[in-house]
SEBA-42331 format. One record per residue: x, y negated, z negated of N, C-alpha, C in turn. Coordinates in steps of 0.1 Angstrom, whole numbers, plus 2048, in hexadecimal, padded with zeros to 3 digits. Atoms other than C-alpha are relative to their C-alpha. Layout:
<tipas>
XYZXYZXYZ
...
</tipas>
This chain:
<tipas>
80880C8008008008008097F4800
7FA80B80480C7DF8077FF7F27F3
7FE80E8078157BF7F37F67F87FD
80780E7FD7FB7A67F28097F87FF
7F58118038067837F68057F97F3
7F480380E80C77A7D68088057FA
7F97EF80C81C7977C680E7F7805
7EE8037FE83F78A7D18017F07F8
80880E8078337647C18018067F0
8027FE81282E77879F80E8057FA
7F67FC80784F7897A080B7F57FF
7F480880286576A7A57FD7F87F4
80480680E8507567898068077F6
7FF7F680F85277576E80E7FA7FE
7F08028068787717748077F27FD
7FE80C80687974C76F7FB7FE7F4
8028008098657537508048057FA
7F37F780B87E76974480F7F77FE
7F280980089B75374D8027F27F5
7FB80A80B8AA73E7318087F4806
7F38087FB8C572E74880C803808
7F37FC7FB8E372F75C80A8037F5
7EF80280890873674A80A804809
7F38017F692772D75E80B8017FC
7F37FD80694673F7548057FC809
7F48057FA96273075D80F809801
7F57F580297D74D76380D7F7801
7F28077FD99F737759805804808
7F57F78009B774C75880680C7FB
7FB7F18069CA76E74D80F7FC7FB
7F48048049E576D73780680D7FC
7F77F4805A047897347F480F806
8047F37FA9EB7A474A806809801
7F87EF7FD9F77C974C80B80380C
7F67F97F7A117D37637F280A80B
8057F37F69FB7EB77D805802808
7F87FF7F0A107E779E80F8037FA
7F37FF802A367ED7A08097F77F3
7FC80D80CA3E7CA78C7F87F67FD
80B80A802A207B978E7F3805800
8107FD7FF9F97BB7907FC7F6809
80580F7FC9E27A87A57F18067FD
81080080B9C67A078F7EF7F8807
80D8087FD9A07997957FA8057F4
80B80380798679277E7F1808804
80A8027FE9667A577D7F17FE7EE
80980080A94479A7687F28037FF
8107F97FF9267AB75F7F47FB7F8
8108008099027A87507F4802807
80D7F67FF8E77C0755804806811
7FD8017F38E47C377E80A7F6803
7FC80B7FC8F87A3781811807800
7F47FC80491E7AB78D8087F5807
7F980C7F993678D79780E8017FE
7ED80380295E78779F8047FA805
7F780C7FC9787747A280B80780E
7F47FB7F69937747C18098087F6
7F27FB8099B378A7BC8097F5804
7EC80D8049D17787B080E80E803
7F67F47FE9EE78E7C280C7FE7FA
7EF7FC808A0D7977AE7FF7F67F8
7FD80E80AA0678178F7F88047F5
8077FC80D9FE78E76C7FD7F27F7
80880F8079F97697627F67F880E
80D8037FC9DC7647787FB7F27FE
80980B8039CB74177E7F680380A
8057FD7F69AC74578B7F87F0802
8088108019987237817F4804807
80C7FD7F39777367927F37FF7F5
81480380495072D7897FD80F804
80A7F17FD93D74F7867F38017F8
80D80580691774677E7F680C7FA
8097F07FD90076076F7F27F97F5
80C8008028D675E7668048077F4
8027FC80E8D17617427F27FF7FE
8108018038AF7727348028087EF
7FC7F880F8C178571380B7FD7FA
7F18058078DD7716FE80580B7F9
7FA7F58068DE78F6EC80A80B807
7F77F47F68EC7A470D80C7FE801
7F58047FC9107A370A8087FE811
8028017F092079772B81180D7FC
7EF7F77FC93E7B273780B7F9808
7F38027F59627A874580580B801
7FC7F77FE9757BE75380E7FE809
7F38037F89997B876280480A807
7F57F47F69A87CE77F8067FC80C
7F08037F89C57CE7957F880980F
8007FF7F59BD7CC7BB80980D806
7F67F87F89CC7EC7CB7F980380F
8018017F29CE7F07F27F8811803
8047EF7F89C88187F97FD8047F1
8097F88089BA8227D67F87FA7F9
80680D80C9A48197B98057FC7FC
7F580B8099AA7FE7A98038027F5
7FE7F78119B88007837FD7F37FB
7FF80A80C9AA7F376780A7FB7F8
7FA80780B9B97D77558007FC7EF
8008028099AB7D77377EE7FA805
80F8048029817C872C8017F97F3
80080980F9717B17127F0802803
8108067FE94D7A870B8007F67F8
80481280393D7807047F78047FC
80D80480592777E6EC7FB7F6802
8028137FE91875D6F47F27FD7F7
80A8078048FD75E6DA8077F37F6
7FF80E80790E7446C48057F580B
80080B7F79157316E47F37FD802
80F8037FC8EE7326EA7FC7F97F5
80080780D8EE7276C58047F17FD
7FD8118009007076CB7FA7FA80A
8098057F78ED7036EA7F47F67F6
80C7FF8048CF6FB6D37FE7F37F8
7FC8098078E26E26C27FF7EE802
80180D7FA8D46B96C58107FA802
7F58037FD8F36AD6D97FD7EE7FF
80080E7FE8E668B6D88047F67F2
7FB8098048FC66F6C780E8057F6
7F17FD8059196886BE8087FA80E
7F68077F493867B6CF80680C808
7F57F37F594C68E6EB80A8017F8
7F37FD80B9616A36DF8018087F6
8007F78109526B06BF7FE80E801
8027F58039506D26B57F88087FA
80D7FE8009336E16B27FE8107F6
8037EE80993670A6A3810803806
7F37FB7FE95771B6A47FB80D7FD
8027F38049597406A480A807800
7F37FD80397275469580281280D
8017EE7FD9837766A37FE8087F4
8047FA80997679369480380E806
7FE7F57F99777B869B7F280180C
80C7FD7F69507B76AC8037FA80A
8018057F295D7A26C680F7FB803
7F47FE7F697B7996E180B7F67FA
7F780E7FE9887786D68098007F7
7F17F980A9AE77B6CE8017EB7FA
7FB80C8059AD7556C17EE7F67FE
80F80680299073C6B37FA7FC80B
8038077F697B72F6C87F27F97FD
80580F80696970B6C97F680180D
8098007F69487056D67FD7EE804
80080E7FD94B6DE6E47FA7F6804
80880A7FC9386BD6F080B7FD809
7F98057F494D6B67107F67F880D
80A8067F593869E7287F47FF7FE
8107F88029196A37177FE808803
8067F17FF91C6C571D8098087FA
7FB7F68109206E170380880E806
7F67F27FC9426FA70E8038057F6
7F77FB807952715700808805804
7F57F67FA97471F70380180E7FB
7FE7EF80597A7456FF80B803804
7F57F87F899B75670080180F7FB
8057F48089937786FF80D80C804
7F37F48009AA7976F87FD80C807
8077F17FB9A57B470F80280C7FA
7FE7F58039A17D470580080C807
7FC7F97F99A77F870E811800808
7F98007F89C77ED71A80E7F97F7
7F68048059ED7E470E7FD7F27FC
80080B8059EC7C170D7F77F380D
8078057F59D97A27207F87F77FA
8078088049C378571A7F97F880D
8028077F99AC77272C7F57F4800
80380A80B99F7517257F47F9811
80F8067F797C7427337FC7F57F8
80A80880796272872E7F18017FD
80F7FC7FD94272A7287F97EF802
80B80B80392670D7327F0800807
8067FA80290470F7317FA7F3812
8048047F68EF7027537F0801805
8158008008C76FA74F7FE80180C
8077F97F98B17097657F47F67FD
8098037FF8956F276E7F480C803
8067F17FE87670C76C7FE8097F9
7F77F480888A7227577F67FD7EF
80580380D87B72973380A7F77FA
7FC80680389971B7278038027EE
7FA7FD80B8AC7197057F48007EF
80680681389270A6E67F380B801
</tipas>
């Protein structure tokens, strides 16, 4: 049986009533990456949540990696951890893992929530420490930069010898979108 005409009308609404918002990781960079090639690695970035799967270019022969790349993903569950996953470009096999993390971003959704109006740029809004439940090899500050609320993250990968890789997080309203409050 076919469609009726609306039926496709109800499915893009539902999913704008589910949607909270954009979040635009900013993949810096990779710091001290694994060795996987002869003397070097060439690193790419990938990141997950739910269906959603996004990456960054490879960076050839460079275990300090700059990628500086925007990778945008539809938020409907702050609770869903998002996945990284680092692996080394190979030509004629699979590629090898570099090491993984996961972003919590509910206390980033937490400072989202927060009246930014008549704090100064700059301030510091929630800090989150490292812990065992989560990636981050150093504190990290949730900030008012431009009137708009980042977080840096430099997270420690795991699974793997050694490696780090340091993002941003910022958050990107969705006219439509249910949205944060």
């Amino acid at each position: 049986m076919a469609d009726s005409p609306g039926s496709e009308k109800t499915k893009s609404s539902s999913l704008m009533d589910n949607l909270l918002g954009l979040l635009r990781i900013r993949i810096k960079r990779g710091v001290n990456l694994a060795v996987r090639d002869v003397r070097s690695s060439d690193p790419y970035v990938v990141v997950k949540l739910d269906k959603q799967k996004l990456k960054t270019r490879v960076i050839k022969k460079d275990v300090n990696p700059e990628w500086n790349e925007d990778l945008t993903l539809s938020i409907t569950d702050p609770s869903t951890p998002i996945k990284l996953t680092v692996y080394d470009y190979d030509t004629f096999s699979k590629d090898d893992k570099m090491g993984n993390a996961e972003i919590d971003i509910r206390p980033y959704i937490e400072a989202l929530k927060v009246d930014v109006d008549g704090i100064p740029n700059g301030t510091t809004i929630a800090r989150v420490q490292p812990c065992r439940t989560n990636c981050l090899s150093e504190e990290s500050a949730i900030t008012l930069v431009d009137r708009k609320v980042v977080q840096d993250i430099c997270l420690r990968l795991r699974n793997v010898e050694c490696g780090e890789v340091e993002i941003q997080l910022q958050w990107i309203e969705l006219p439509g979108s249910k949205g944060l409050s």
